[in-house]
KELUMBA-777742 format. One record per residue (C-alpha): residue in three letters; x, y, z. Coordinates in steps of 0.02 Angstrom, whole numbers, padded with zeros to 5 digits, always signed. Each point is the difference from the previous one (the first is absolute). Example, Ala and Ser with C-alpha at 12.3 -4.5 7.8 and 13.67 -1.06 7.14 Angstrom:
% residues 2
ALA+00615-00225+00390;SER+00069+00172-00033;
% end
This chain:
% residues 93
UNK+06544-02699+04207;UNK-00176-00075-00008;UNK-00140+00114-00094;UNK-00123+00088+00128;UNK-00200-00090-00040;UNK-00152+00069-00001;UNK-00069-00134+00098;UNK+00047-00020+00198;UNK-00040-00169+00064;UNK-00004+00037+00195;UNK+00058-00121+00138;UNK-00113-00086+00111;UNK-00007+00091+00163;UNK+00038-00092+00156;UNK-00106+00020+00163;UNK+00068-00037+00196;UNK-00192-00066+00039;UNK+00029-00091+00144;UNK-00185-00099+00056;UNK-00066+00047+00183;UNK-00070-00167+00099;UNK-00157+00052+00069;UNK-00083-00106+00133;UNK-00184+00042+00034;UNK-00006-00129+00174;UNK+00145+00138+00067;UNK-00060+00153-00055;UNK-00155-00037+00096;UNK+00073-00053+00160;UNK+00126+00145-00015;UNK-00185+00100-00018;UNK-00090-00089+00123;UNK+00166+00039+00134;UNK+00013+00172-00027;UNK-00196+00028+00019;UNK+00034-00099+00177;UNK+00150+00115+00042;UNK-00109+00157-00046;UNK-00139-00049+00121;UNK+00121-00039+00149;UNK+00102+00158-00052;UNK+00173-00090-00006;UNK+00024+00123-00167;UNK-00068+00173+00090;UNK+00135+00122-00104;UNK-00041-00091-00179;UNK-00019+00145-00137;UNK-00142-00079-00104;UNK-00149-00087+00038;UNK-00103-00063-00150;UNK-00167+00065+00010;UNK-00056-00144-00132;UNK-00054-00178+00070;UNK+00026-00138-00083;UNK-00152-00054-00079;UNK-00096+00185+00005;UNK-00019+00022-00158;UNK-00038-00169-00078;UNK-00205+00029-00002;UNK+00015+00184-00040;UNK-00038-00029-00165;UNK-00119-00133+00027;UNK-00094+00114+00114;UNK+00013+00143-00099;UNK-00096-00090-00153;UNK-00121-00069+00085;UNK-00056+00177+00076;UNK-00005+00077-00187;UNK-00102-00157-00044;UNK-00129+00047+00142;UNK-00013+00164-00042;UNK-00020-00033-00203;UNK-00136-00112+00066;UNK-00060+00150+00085;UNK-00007+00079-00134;UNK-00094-00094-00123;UNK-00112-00057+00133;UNK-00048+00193-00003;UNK-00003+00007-00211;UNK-00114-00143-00028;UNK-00129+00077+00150;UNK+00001+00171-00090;UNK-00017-00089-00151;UNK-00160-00095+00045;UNK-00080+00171+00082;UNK+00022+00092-00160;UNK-00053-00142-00086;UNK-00146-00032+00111;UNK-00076+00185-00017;UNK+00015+00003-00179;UNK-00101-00143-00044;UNK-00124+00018+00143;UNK-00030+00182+00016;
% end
């Protein structure tokens, strides 16, 4: 009879990972045929139809920066010219 420890020591744990191959030169063509079955409706009864291109949203981000960088130019554009008027009638008036 062997005396019960205070310690555990656990086992390792063994995973069934088995790796996916993933092929970007298919997946596009796959992409690129189903687009060209859409358009001549070969696939009329298909349940979903992504509403998301490929490639929308890459320069959202891009595009959304640069407008917030206009208008904070905007902005201090404005500042600096109220800054000079109050700055002009207090010394010259």
């Amino acid at each position: 009879m062997a005396l019960p420890s205070f310690f555990k020591i656990n086992k390792n744990k063994k995973f069934n990972f088995i790796p996916r191959y993933y092929n970007p030169r298919k997946e596009d063509l796959e992409e690129r045929i189903r687009s060209v079955e859409r358009e001549m409706g070969v696939n009329e009864g298909e349940a979903y139809r992504p509403t998301i291109r490929k490639g929308q949203m890459s320069n959202y981000f891009n595009r959304k920066k640069s407008k917030a960088q206009k208008q904070s130019n905007i902005r201090l554009i404005i500042i600096l010219l109220l800054l000079f008027l109050i700055s002009y009638f207090l010394f010259f008036y």
